[in-house]
Every structure is written in C-alpha cells, then in structure tokens.
C-alpha positions in Angstrom: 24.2 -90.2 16.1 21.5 -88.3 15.0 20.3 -85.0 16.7 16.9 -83.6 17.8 16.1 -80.8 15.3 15.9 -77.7 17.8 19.4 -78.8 19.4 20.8 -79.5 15.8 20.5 -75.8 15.1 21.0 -74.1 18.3 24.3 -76.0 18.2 25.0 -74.5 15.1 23.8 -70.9 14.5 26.7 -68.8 15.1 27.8 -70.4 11.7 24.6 -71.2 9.9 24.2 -68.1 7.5 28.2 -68.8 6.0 27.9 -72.7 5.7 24.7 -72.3 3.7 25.9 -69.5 1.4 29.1 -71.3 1.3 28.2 -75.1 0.8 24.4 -75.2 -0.4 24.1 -75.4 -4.5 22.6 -72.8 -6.3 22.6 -70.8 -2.8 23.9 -67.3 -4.2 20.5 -67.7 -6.4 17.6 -69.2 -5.5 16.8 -67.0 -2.0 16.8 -63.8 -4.7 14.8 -65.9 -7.0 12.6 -66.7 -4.1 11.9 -63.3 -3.1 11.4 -62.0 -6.6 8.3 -64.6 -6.4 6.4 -62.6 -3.7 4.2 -60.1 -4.1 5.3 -56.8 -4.4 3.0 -54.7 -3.1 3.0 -52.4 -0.2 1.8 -53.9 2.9 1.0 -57.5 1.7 1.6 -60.4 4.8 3.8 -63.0 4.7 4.4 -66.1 6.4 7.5 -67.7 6.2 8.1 -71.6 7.4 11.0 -72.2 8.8 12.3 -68.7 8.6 15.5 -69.7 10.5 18.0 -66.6 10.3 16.3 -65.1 7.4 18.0 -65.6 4.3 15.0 -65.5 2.2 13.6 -62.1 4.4 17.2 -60.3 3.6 16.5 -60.7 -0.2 12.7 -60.5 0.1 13.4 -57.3 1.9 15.5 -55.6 -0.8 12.1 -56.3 -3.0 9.6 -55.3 -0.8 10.4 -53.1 2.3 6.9 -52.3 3.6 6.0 -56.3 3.9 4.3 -57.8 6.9 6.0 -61.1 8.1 4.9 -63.7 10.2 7.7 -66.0 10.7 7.8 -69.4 12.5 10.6 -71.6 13.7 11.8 -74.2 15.9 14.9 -73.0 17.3 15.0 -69.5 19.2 18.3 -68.7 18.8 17.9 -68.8 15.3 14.6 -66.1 16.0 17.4 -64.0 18.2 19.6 -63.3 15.0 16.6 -62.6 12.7 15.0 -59.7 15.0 18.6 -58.8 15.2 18.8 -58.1 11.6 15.8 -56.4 10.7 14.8 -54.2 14.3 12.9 -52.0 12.4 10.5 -53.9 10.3 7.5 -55.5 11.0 7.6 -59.2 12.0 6.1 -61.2 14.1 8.4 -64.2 15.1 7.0 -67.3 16.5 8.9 -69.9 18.6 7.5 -73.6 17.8 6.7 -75.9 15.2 4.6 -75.1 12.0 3.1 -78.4 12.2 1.9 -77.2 15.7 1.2 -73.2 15.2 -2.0 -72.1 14.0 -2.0 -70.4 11.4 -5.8 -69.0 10.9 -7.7 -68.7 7.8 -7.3 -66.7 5.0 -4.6 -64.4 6.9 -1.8 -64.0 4.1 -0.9 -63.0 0.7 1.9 -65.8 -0.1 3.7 -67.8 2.3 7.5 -69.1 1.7 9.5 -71.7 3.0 13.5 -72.3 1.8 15.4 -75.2 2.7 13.3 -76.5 5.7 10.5 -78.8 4.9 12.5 -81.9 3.7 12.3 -83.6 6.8 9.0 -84.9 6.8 6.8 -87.5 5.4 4.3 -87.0 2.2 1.2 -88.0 5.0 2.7 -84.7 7.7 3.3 -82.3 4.7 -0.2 -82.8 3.8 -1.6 -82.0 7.3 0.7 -78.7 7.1 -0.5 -78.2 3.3 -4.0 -78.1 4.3 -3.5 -75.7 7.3 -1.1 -73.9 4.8 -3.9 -73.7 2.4 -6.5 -72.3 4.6 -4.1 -69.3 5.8 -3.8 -67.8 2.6 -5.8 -65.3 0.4 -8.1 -66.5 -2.3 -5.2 -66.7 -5.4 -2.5 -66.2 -2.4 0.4 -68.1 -3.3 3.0 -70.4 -1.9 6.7 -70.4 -2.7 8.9 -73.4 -1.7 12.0 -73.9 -2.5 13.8 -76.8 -0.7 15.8 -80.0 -1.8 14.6 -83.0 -3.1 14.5 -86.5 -4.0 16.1 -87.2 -7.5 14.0 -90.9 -8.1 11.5 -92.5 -5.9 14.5 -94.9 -5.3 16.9 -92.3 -3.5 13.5 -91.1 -1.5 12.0 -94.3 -0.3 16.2 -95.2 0.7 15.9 -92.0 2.8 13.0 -93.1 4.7 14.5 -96.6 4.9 17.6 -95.6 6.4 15.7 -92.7 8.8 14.2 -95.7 10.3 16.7 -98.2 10.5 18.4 -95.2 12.8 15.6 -94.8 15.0 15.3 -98.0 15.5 18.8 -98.9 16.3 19.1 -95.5 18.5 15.9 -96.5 20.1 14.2 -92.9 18.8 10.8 -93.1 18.6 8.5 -92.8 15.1 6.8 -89.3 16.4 9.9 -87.6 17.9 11.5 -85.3 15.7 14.9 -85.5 14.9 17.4 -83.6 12.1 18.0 -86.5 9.6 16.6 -85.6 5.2 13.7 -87.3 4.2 13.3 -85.2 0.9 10.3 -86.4 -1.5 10.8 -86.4 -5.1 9.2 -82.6 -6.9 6.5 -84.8 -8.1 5.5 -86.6 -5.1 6.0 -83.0 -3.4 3.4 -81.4 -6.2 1.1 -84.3 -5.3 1.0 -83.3 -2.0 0.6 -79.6 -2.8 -2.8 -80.6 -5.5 -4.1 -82.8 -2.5 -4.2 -80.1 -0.2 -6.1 -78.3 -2.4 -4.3 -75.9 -4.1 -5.6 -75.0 -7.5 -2.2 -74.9 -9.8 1.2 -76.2 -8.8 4.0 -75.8 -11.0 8.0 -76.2 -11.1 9.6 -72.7 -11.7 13.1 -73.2 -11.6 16.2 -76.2 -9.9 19.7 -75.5 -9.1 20.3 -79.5 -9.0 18.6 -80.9 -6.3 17.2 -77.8 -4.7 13.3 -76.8 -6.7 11.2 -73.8 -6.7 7.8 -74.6 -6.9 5.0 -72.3 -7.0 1.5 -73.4 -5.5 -1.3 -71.2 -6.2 -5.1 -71.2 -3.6 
C-alpha cells in the first residue's frame, strides 16, 4: 500500500541521510556536483525544492558559506534535522508544498532541487516551472538533479501503474501520495523550455539520476 508523501518521510527520517548515501547511484557524486553548479559568490540566495535533510546544502555549504537559502519541504521533521545541522547559517525553512508556496518574483540567484521532483506529472511540473521561473534573477539558474525515465515506455508504465493503484486503493487523482512517476530528461527539458527558460541542457547522469541545468 502506498503512503501519503509527508507520512512516507516522517516515518522514515531517522534513517534517510544513510539509505540515500548508501543505496542511491551515483549518490557519493552528484550532491558535490550539484553544489559546484551554484553560484559562488558571497551572499547570493538560494532556493532549494524539496530540501529534505539537506544533502545538497552540506556540499553546497563547503562551496559557498556566506549563501542565503530559502528552503521548502513537505515533511517537518525532515526541516527539524536541517536547522539542526547548520544553526548558524542563514536559512529560511518553509513547511508545505512548492507547488503551494509562493515563491515571488525575481527573488533568487539559482534554485536547486535533488531527488524530489519525480513524483509529478509533465502538466504540475510546468505550473511549478513557471512559478520557478518567475523567482529567479534575470540569467539566474536552475539545477535539478533527480531520477528519470529511461524510454517513454518505462514513464508512461509509471503513470499507468500510479493509477491502477489509486484506483484499486480508492486514492483520489489530486491527493498526493509517495509512489515515482519520473519523466524521461527529454520530456523533463520540454517542460523546463515551456516554462520559459531560455537554455536547458544535460550536464552530467550517474544512470538514471540527470543533472540538468536551466538557465532564465
């Protein structure tokens, strides 16, 4: 049986930062490679979607020490270890959904997201992707890195199969619930051009996970 999203990770935090370094490909890379990504400078803001415990913020840390961060994510206790971590820096942490959380216009430098955003449809991420878009900097970039969809095949049977379990568990279409739905990179960089961002390009893959680098 399939789990709501917020109770999914709640349920499993205490042991969240091991099982991803432990069991995730390309894990003991591709948060460094993320970080190295982001600007540099001193003082630049951040946003980070689905910051979770912070992977991505340890390494992006270690680059860039004076960084602003906004971070948002569904599951609080997830937000209780981050603070936890990092006491002296300055974040702002917000409890909710992205899709939900306003995220103003032309606030940021570069937003990031690692390993959260392949749980969603091509027609939500380009609601997010155009809120996204409008929070960022003219030439502000985005950094995702996340898992996808190796054919259109294995996506559409992801959907497919998403819901045949709603359905059977009597879920409904809106409520949102931890089950992968990655796209393929393609259909991803579609998504990311539609929105509006001006160049969208592949940077790097560890198997199935992708960095991909959308610039406003």
């Amino acid at each position: 049986m399939i789990e709501r999203m917020d109770d999914f990770f709640t349920a499993r935090v205490e042991g969240y930062d091991e099982h991803m370094r432990t069991y995730v490909e390309g894990d003991s890379a591709f948060y460094e490679y993320t970080a190295a990504l982001l600007p540099g400078a001193e003082g630049v803001s951040v946003l980070d979607l689905g910051c979770g415990t912070g992977l991505e913020l340890e390494a992006y840390f270690k680059v860039n020490p004076q960084a602003k961060v906004t971070g948002i994510d569904l599951t609080e206790a997830m937000l209780n270890i981050l603070r936890g971590k990092f006491p002296e820096k300055e974040m702002t942490l917000i409890q909710g959904s992205y899709f939900d959380v306003p995220l103003g216009e032309e606030m940021y430098d570069a937003a990031v997201s690692v390993e959260s955003l392949h749980h969603f449809t091509a027609e939500k991420k380009l609601y997010l992707y155009k809120k996204l878009h409008a929070s960022l900097k003219m030439q502000g970039i985005f950094v995702l890195t996340d898992y996808f969809a190796e054919s259109e095949e294995e996506e559409k049977e992801y959907f497919q199969e998403l819901k045949r379990i709603k359905q059977e568990q009597g879920i409904a279409d809106d409520e949102f619930y931890h089950y992968d739905t990655p796209l393929t990179v393609a259909h991803e960089m579609a998504v990311l051009r539609e929105a509006g961002f001006s160049e969208v390009r592949l940077e790097k893959e560890w198997g199935s996970t992708c960095t991909v680098v959308a610039v406003k």
